[in-house]
C-alpha positions in Angstrom: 25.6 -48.4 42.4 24.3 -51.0 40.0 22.9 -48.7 37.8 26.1 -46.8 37.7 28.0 -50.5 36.8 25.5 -50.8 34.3 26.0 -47.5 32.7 29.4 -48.4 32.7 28.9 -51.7 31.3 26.7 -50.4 28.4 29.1 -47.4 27.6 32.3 -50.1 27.0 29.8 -52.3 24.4 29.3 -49.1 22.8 32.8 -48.5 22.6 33.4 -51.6 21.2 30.6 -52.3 18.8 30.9 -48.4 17.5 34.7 -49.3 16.2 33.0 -51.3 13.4 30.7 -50.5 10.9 27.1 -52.2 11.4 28.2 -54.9 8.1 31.5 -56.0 9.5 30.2 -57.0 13.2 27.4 -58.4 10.8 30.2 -60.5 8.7 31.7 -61.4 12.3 28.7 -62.3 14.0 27.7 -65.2 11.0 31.3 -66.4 10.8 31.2 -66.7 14.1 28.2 -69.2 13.8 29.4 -71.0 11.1 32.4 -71.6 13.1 30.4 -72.4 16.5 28.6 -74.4 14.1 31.6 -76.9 12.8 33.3 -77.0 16.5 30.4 -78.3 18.0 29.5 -80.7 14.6 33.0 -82.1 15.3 31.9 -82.5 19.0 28.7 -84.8 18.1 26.2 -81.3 19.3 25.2 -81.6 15.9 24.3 -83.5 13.5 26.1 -82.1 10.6 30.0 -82.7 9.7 32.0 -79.7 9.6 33.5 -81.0 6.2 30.1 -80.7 5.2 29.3 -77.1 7.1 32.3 -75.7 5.5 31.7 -77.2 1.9 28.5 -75.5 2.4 29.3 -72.1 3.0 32.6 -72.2 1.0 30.6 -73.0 -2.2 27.5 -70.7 -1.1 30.2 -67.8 -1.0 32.4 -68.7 -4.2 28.8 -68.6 -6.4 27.5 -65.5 -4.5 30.9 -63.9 -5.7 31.4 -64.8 -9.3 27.3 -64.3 -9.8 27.8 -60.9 -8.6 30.5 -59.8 -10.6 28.7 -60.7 -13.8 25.2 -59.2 -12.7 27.3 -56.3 -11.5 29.0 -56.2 -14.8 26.2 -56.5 -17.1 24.7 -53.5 -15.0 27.2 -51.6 -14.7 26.9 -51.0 -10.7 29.8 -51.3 -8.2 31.1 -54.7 -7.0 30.1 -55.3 -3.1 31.9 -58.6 -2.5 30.8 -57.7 1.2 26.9 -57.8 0.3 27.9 -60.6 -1.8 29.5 -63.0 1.4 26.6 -61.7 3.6 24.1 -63.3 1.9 26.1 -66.0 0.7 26.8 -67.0 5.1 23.0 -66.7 5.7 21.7 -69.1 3.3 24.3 -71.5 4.3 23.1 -70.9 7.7 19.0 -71.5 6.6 19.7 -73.9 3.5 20.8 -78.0 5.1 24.8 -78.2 4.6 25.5 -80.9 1.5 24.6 -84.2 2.2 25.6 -85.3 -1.2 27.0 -83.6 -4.5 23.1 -83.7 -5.8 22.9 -80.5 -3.5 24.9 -78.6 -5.6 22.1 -77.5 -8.1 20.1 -76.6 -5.0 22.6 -74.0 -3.6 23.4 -72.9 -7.2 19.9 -72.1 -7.7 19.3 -70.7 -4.5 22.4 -68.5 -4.9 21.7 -67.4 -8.4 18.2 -66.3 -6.9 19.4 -64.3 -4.0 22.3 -62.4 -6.4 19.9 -62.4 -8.9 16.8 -60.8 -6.4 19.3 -57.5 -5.9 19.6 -56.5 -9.6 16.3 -57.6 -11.4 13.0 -57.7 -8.2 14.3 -53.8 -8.0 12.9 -50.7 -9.1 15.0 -47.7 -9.4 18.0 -49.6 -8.9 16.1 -50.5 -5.2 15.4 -54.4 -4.2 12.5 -55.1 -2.7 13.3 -58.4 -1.1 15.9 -60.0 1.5 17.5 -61.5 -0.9 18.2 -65.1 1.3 14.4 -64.5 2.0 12.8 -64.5 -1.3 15.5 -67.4 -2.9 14.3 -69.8 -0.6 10.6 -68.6 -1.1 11.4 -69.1 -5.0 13.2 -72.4 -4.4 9.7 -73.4 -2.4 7.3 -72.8 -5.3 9.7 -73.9 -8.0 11.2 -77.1 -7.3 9.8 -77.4 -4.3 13.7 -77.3 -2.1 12.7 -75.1 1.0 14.8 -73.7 3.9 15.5 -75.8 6.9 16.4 -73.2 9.0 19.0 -75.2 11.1 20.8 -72.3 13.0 17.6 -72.6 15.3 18.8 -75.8 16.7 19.0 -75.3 21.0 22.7 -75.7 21.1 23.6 -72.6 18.8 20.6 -70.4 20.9 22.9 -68.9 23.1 25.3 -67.4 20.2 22.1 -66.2 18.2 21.0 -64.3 20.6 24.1 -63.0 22.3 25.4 -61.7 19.3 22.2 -60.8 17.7 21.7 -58.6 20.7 24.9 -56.7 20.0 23.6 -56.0 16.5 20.6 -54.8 17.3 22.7 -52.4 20.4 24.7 -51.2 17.0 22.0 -50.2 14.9 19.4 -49.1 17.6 16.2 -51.6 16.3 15.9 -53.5 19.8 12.3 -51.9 19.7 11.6 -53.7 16.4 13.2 -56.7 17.2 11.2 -57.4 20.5 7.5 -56.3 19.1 8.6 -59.3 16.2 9.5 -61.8 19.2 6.7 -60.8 21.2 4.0 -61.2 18.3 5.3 -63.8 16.6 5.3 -65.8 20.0 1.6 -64.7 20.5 0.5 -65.6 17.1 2.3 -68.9 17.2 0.6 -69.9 20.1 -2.9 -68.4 19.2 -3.3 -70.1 16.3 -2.0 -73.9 18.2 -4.7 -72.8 21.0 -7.5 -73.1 18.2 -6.2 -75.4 16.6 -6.5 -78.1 19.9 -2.8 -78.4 20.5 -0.4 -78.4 23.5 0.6 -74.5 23.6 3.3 -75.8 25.7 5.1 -77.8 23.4 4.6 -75.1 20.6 6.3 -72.0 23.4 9.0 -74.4 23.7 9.9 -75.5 20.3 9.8 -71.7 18.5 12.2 -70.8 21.2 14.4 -73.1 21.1 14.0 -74.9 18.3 12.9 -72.4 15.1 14.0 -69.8 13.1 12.9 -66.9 15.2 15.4 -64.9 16.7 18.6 -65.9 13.7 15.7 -64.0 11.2 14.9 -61.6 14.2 18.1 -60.2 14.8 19.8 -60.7 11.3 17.0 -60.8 8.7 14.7 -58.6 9.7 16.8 -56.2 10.3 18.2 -55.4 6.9 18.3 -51.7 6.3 17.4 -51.8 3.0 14.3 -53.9 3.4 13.1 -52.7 6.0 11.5 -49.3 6.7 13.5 -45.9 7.4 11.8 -44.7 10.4 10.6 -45.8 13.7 6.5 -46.1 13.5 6.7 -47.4 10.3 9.5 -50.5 11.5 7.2 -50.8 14.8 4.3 -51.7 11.9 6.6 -53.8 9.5 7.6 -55.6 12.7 3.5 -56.7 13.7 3.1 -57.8 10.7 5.9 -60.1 9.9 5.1 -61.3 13.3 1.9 -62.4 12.7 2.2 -64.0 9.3 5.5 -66.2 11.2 2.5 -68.8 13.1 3.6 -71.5 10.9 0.0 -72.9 10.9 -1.7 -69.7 9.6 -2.3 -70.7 5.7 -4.1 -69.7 2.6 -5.8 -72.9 0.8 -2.9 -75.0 0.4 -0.2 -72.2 1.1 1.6 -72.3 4.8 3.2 -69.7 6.3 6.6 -70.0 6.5 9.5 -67.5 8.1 10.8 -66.9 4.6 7.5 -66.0 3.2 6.1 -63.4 6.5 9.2 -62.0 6.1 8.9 -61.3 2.3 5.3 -60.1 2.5 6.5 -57.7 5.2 9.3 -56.0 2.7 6.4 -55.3 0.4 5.1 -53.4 2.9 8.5 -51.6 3.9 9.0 -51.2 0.1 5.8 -49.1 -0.4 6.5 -46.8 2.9 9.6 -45.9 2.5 11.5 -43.6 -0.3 13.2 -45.0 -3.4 16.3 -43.5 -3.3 19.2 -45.1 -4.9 21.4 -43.2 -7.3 25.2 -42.3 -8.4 26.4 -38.8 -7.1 29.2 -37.3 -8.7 32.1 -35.0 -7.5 31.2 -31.7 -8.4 33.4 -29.8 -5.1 34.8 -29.8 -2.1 35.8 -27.0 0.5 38.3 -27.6 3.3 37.5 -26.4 7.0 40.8 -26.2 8.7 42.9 -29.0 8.4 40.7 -32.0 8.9 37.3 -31.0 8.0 35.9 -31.4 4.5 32.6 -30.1 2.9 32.6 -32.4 -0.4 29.6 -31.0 -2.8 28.1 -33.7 -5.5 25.7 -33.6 -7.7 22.9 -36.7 -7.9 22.2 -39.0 -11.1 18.6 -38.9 -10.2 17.3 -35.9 -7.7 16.0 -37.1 -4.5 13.3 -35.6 -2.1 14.4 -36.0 2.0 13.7 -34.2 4.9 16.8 -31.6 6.9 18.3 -34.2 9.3 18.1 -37.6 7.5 20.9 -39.7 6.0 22.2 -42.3 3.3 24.4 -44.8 3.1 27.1 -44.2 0.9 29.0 -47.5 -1.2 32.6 -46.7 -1.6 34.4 -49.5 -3.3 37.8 -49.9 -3.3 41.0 -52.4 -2.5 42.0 -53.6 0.8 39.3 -52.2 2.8 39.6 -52.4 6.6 37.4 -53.2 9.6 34.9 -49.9 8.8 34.3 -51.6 5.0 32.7 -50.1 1.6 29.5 -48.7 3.2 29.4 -46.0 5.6 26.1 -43.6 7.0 26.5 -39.7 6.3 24.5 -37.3 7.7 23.2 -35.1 4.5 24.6 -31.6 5.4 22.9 -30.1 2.2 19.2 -28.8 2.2 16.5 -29.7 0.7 15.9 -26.7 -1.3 19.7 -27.1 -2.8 20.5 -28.8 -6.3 23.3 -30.5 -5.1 24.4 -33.1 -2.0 26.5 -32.1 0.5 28.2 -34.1 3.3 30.5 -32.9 5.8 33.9 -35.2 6.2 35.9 -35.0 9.1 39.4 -36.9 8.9 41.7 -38.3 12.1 44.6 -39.8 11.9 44.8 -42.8 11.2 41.3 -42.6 9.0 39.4 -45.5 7.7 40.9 -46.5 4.3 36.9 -45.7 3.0 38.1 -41.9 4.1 41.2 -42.2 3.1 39.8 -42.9 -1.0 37.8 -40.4 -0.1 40.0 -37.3 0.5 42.4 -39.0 -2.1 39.8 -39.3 -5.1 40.3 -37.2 -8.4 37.5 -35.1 -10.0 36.2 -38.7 -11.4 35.0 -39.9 -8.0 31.4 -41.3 -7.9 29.8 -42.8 -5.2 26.5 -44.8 -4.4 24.0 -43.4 -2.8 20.8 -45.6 -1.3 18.8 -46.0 2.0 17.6 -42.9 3.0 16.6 -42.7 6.6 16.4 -40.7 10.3 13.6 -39.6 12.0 16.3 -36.9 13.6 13.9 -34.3 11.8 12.1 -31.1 12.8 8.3 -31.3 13.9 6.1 -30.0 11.6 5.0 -27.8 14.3 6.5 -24.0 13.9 5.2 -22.8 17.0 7.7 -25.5 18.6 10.8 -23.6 20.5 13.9 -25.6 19.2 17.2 -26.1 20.5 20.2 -27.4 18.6 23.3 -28.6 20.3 26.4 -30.2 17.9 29.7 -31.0 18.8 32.3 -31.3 16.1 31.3 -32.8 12.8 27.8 -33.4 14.6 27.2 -30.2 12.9 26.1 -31.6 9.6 22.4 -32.1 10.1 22.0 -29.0 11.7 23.8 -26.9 8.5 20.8 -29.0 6.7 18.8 -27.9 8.9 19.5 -24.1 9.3 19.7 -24.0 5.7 16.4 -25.1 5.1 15.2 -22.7 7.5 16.9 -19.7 6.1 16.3 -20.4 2.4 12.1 -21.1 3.4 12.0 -18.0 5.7 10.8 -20.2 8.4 10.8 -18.4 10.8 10.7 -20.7 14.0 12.7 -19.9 17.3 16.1 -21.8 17.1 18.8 -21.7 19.5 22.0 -23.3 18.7 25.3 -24.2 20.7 27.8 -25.3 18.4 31.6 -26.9 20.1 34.9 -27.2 18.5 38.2 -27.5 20.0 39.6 -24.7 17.7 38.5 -22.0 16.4 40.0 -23.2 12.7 37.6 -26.4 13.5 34.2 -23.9 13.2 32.3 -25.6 10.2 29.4 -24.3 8.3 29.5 -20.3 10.2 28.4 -18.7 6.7 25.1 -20.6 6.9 24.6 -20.1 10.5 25.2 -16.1 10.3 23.1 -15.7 7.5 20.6 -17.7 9.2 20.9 -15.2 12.1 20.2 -12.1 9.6 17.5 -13.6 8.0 15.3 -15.8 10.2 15.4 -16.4 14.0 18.4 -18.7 14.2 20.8 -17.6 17.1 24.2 -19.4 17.4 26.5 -19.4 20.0 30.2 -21.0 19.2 32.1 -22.8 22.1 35.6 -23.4 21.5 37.3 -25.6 23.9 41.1 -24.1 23.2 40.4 -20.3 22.9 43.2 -18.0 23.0 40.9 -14.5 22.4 37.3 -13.5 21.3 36.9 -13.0 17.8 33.1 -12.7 17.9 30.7 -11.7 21.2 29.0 -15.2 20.2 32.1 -17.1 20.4 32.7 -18.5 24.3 35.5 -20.7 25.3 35.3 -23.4 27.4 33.1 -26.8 26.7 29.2 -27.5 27.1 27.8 -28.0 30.0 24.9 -27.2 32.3 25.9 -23.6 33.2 26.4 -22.8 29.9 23.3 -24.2 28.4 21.2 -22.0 31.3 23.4 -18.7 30.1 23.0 -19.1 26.2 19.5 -20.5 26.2 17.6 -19.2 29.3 13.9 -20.5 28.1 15.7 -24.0 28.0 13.1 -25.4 29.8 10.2 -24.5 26.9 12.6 -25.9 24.2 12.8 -29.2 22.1 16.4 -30.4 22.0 18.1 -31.8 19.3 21.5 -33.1 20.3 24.1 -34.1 17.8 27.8 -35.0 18.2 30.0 -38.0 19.2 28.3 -40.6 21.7 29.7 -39.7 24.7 29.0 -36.2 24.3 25.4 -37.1 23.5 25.1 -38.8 26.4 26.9 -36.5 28.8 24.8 -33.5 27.5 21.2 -35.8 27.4 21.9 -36.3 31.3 22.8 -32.4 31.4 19.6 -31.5 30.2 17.3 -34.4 32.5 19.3 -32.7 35.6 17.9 -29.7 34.4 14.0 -30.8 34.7 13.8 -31.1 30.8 11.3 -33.4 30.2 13.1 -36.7 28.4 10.0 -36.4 25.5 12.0 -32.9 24.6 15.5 -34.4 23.9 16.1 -36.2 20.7 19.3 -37.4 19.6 21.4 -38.3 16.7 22.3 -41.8 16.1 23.1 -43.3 12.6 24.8 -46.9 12.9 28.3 -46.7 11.5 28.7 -43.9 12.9 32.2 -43.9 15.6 
């Protein structure tokens, strides 16, 4: 019974989280704090004035802003105000509020560096750094004005955490996020052990009294400087962990939060791909009446593997809760010229669909953070079974067509839903995938009225169906992609079935709703 209530529990946070893109609850979470932060300033909790708390973060996102708009000018990228008041909230969050107007030039340098950071510590149009991070590293080693890292006093703890928690539920890094904790913990208290001192006191104050879980669960998290696939974040995750022991030094150099954070995006910089580039309209194919395959073609060429995604930057006016940037599944193939994504609208869409479908030949969008490890094994002896509902189709079209234009010739077993038959994205690939390789697909349609093809069956997926269409289930690697409570209703489907959990893999992209 409690695992049931907690099933249920976990299922209505999903819900609720997965109504917002990853950015927004992000935006939410640090106004939140900021808030918490002046309420409990006004109650004596702490020692700042919330005159002073809001000065801070007011003037920390006005200069973020207006030094944005001018780099973004002078470089001719898109404007992401949203970026811009994200980094703008975390520096006032690290950086003292304003004792006194001589502040000023601190923030103003600090937020020039962290604007700055984004356009010119890049390479192909890629920053390196978290740009809060390496401002207050450069603000160190210039004029010596460091971060105080004041959201880790005890009384904000419990909002930290709560609410970092639910980020890091959203965009599936809890694994990365605890290996930090746990080594940075460990390597705190290693190096006070040989150093003499009371481990006791040092457990107790980088718990409740450091910067550890505000740059655990907001800074070390941030897609693009971190790396794009599970080992490698594992890695990037020790090693920030280790360098955080604030007495670990070199000569006269301490470690600092800021500083093991920025050495670790060096290290997510060189393993993961560069990929950040304009892709233009080039076409776009309707499916139906709400499905969309929109074709574009890339500024610069890109390698990725069948499976993965990118965020794409949309600006445009009066954007709502969803925001500018959204994750899309690549549907094209590798061994295509152009980018393809598959768009499904509902009604009402996100105003960042809505410009979407509404966009003239002129569209452009930004392309960047390439991730997913939702990819095929390298192993081609590997029985494979694919399982999409709806728009989940896209990585499998990427997929198939890779397949079919390699003349891999692997066993694959597909079971594709739709609710209509009108809905049935993407058949031309998967029929010529059938003629030419061993691809075989079976279309379910939930509302079926006759059978227009012996591999179209009516009805939904589920158990009985997956024994039918794929009888060798049990020797097969599952890749399951769809809507969330499909995924999960299907993952259970196949555990009930005796296939081993280490078979099923599943598609998750935060943003995604």
């Amino acid at each position: 019974m409690e695992k049931i209530r907690g099933k249920r529990i976990m299922k209505f946070i999903d819900l609720l989280i997965d109504r917002i893109t990853m950015y927004r609850l992000l935006l939410y979470y640090l106004l939140a704090l900021v808030g918490a932060a002046m309420l409990f300033g006004t109650l004596g909790w702490l020692t700042y004035s919330p005159y002073s708390i809001l000065f801070t973060s007011s003037y920390f996102v006005i200069t973020c802003l207006v030094i944005n708009y001018v780099f973004a000018k002078v470089f001719d990228a898109p404007t992401n105000w949203e970026s811009s008041i994200l980094t703008a909230l975390i520096l006032s969050l690290i950086i003292t509020p304003a004792a006194s107007f001589k502040d000023i030039t601190f923030f103003t340098a600090a937020a020039g560096l962290a604007i700055a950071s984004k356009y010119l510590l890049a390479i192909r149009y890629k920053h390196i750094f978290n740009p809060a991070a390496i401002a207050v590293v450069l603000t160190a080693f210039g004029p010596q004005e460091s971060a105080s890292w004041w959201v880790g006093a005890s009384v904000l703890l419990p909002i930290v955490v709560v609410g970092g928690l639910l980020i890091s539920r959203k965009i599936r890094r809890l694994g990365m996020v605890l290996t930090f904790i746990a080594t940075a913990i460990l390597s705190t208290l290693f190096f006070v052990w040989l150093s003499g001192r009371d481990t006791g006191v040092a457990l107790q104050n980088v718990i409740l009294h450091s910067s550890l879980f505000f740059l655990a669960f907001v800074m070390l998290t941030e897609p693009w400087t971190s790396p794009a696939t599970k080992g490698k974040r594992i890695i990037y995750a020790l090693i920030v962990g280790i360098l955080f022991a604030p007495a670990l030094h070199v000569g006269s150099i301490y470690s600092t939060p800021e500083l093991a954070l920025v050495v670790g995006n060096i290290f997510a910089f060189l393993v993961s791909p560069m990929v950040k580039t304009r892709l233009y309209l080039k076409d776009r194919h309707l499916f139906g009446k709400r499905t969309e395959d929109i074709e574009f073609t890339p500024e610069r060429a890109f390698n990725y593997k069948p499976g993965q995604y990118v965020e794409l930057t949309l600006p445009h006016s009066s954007a709502d809760s969803r925001g500018l940037r959204r994750y899309f599944t690549l549907a094209s193939s590798p061994t295509e010229d152009t980018i393809r994504f598959g768009i499904r609208y509902y009604d009402p869409s996100s105003t960042f669909k809505q410009t979407l479908r509404e966009a003239d030949d002129d569209l452009f969008i930004s392309a960047g953070q390439l991730g997913g490890d939702f990819t095929m094994p390298s192993d081609k002896k590997l029985k494979l079974a694919f399982i999409a509902g709806g728009i989940g189709v896209t990585p499998f079209r990427s997929m198939v067509k890779y397949l079919s234009d390699t003349g891999d010739d692997r066993s694959v077993k597909m079971i594709y839903s739709e609710r209509t038959v009108d809905d049935v994205t993407y058949s031309d690939v998967f029929e010529e995938a059938r003629r030419k390789v061993r691809v075989d697909t079976t279309y379910v349609v939930n509302e079926l009225k006759s059978l227009p093809s012996p591999h179209v069956r009516p009805g939904q997926i589920n158990a009985e169906l997956i024994k039918t269409a794929i009888p060798d289930y049990l020797e097969r690697t599952f890749y399951i992609s769809g809507p969330q409570p499909m995924v999960l209703t299907i993952k259970e489907n196949l555990i009930d079935l005796g296939v081993p959990s280490s078979q099923v893999k599943v598609d998750y992209f935060f943003g995604y709703s």
